[in-house]
C-alpha positions as CSV (number, residue, x, y, z in Angstrom):
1,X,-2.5,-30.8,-14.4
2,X,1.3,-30.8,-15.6
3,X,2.5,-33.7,-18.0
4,X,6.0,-34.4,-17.5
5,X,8.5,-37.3,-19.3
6,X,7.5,-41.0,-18.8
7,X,4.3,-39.6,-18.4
8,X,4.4,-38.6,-14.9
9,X,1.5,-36.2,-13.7
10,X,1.1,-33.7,-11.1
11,X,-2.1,-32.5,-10.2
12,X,-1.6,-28.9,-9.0
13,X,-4.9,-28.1,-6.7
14,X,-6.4,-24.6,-7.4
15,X,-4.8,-24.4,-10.6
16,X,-7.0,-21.2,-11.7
17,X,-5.9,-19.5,-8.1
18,X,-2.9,-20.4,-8.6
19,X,-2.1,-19.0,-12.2
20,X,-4.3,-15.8,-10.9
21,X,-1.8,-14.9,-8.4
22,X,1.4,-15.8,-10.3
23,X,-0.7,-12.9,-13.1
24,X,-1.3,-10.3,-10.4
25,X,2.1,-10.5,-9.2
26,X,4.3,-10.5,-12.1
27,X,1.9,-7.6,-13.8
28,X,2.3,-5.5,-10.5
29,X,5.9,-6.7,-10.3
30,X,6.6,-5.3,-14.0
31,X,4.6,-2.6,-13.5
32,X,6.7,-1.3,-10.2
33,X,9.9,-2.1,-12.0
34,X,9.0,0.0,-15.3
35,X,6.9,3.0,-13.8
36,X,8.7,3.4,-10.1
37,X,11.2,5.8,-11.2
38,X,9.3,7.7,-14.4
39,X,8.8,11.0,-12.6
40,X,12.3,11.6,-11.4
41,X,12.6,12.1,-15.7
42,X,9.9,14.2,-16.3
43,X,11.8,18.1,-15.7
44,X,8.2,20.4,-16.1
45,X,6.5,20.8,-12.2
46,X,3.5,19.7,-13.5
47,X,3.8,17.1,-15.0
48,X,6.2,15.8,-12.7
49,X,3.4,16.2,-9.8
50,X,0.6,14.9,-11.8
51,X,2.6,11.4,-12.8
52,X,3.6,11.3,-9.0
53,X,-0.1,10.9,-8.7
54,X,-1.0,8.9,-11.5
55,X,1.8,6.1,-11.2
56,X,0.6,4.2,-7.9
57,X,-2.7,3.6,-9.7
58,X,-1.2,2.7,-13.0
59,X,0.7,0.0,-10.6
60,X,-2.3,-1.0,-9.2
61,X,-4.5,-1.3,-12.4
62,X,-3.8,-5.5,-12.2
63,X,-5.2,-5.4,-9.0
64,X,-8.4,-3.3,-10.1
65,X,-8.9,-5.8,-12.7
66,X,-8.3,-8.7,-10.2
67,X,-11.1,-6.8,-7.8
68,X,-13.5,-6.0,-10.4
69,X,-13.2,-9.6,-11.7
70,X,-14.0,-11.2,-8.4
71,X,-16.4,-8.6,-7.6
72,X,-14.9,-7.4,-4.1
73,X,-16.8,-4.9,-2.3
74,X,-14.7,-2.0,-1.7
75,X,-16.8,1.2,-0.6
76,X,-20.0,1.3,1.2
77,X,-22.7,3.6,2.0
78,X,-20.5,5.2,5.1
79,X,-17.4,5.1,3.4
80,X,-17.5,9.2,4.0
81,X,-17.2,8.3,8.4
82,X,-14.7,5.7,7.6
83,X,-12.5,8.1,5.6
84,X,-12.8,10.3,8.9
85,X,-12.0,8.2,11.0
86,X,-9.2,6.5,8.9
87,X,-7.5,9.9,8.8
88,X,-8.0,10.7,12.3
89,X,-6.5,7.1,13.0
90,X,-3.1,8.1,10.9
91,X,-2.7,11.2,12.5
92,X,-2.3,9.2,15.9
93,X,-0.2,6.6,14.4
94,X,1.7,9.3,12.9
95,X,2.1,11.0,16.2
96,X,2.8,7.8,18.3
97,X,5.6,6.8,16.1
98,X,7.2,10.6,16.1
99,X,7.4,10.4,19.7
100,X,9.0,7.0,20.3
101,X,11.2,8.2,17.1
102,X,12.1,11.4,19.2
103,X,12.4,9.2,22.4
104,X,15.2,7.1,20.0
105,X,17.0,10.2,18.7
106,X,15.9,9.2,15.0
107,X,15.6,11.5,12.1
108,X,11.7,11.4,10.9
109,X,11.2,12.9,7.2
110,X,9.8,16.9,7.3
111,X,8.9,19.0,4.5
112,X,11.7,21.2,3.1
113,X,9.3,24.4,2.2
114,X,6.8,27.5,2.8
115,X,4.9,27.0,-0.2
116,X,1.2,25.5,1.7
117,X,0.3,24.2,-2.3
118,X,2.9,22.1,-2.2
119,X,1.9,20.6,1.1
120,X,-1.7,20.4,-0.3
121,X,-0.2,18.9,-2.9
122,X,1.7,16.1,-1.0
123,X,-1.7,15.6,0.9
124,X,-3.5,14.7,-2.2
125,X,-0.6,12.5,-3.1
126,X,-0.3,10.3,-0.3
127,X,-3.9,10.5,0.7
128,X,-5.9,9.8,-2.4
129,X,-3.0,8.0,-4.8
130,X,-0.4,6.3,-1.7
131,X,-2.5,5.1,0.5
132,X,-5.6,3.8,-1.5
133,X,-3.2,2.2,-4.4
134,X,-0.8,0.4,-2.3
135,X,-4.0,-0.7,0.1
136,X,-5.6,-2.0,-3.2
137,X,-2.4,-4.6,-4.0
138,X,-1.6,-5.5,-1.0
139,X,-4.5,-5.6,1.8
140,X,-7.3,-6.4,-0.8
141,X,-5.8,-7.9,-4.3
142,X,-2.9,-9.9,-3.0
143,X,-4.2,-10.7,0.3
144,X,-7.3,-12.6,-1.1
145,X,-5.9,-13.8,-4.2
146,X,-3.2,-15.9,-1.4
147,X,-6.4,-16.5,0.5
148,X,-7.9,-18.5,-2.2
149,X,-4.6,-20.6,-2.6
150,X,-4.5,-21.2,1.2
151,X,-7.2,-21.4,2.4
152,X,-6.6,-24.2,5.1
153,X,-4.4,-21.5,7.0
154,X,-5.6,-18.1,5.8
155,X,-3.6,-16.5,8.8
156,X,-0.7,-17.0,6.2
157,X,-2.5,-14.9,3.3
158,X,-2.0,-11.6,5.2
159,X,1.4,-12.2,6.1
160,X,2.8,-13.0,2.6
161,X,0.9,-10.0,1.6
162,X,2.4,-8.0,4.3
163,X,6.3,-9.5,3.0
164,X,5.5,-8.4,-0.4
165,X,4.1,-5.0,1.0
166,X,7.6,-4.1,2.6
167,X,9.9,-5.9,-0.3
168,X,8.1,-3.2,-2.6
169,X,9.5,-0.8,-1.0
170,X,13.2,-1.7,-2.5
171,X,11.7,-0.1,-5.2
172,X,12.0,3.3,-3.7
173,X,14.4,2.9,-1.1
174,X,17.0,0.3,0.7
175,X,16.6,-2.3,2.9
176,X,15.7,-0.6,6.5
177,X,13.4,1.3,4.8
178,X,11.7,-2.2,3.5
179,X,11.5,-3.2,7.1
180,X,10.2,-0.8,8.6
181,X,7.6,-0.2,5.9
182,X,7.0,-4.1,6.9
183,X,6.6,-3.2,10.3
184,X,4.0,-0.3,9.7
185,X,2.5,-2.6,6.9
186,X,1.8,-5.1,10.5
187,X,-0.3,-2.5,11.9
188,X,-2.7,-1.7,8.7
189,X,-3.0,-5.6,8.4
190,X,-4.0,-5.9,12.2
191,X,-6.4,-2.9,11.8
192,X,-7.5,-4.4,8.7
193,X,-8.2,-8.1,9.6
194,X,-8.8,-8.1,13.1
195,X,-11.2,-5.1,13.4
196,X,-14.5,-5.9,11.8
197,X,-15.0,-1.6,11.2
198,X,-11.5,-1.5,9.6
199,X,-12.8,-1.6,5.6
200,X,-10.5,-0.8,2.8
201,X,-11.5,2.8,2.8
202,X,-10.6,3.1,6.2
203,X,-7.4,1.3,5.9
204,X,-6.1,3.4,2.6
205,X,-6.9,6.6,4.8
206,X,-5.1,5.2,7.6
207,X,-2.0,5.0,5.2
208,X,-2.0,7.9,3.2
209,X,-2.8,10.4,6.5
210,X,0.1,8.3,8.2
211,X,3.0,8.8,5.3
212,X,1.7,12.7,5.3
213,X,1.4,13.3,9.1
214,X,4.5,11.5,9.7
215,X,6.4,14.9,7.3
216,X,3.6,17.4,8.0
217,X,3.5,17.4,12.1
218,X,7.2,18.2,12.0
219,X,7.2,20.8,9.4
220,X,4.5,22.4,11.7
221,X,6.0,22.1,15.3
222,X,9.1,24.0,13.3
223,X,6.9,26.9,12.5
224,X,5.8,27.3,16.4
């Protein structure tokens, strides 16, 4: 409850939810604003590589926190068959989108190099730190920290989250690229809320396969 002047008084339902999400998205908000852009400083290979890693979970450490508090379940015992089939999924949303890219003559991200490490490397990246981090916030944290201020129209929980899945990416890139990460962001919230198989683990595989296949199918139908 909020005292104003002439003792006025607003009663602000769910104030606990409330002041939960406001934490989870200024601490993720500050965290993405400080920690984005620390790697492109960092000159030694290694390091550079291993804070590329470490910085999407660094982000996401609120949302740990936020999970562990409200005890949310995030792996189960076939979490190993949903990780299959999550990766198997990205590869053919990876592939869909490179054809109807093709189809509209638009330029789709490749690697730029020989050295199958770094590919490994980039494979580790997007599958184990991308997609599972950025799943975390957004399909899990923020999605049911909105659900427990809305919860007469949850349907609106997993769009916000969705918005604030694509605005993230200003962070890294412009304004298409916000969109369109808001469109693909649709498509893991579909998968993710409609389909009672599609499981966190799934969904961060989904991700992470995707942003790799989406450079790696490319770089591989240049070497036939």
């Amino acid at each position: 409850m909020f005292h104003l002047k002439h003792d006025v008084q607003i009663h602000l339902k769910k104030e606990k939810e409330v002041f939960q999400l406001v934490r989870l998205f200024l601490f993720t908000f500050i965290l993405s604003a400080v920690l984005m852009g620390l790697p492109d400083y960092i000159w030694n290979m290694h390091l550079y590589r291993i804070s590329l890693i470490v910085v999407p979970w660094l982000i996401a450490v609120p949302s740990i926190v936020y999970c562990i508090k409200q005890r949310v379940q995030l792996v189960n015992k076939k979490w190993i068959l949903d990780f299959g089939i999550g990766i198997v999924i990205g590869v053919a949303l990876s592939c869909l989108w490179l054809v109807i890219a093709n189809q509209m003559g638009i330029t789709v991200g490749r690697f730029y190099t020989n050295n199958m490490w770094t590919i490994v490397f980039f494979f580790i990246y997007y599958v184990f730190s991308v997609g599972p981090a950025e799943e975390l916030i957004y399909r899990v944290a923020f999605k049911e920290s909105l659900e427990s201020v809305t919860d007469k129209a949850k349907w609106i929980a997993p769009i916000l989250a969705n918005v604030l899945f694509g605005l993230s990416h200003l962070f890294q890139h412009n304004i298409s690229n916000a969109v369109f990460a808001f469109c693909v962001g649709a498509i893991y919230t579909l998968l993710y809320n409609k389909w009672n198989k599609c499981n966190y683990i799934m969904v961060a595989a989904i991700h992470g396969m995707y942003d790799f296949a989406i450079c790696f199918i490319p770089y591989m139908l240049d070497k036939v």
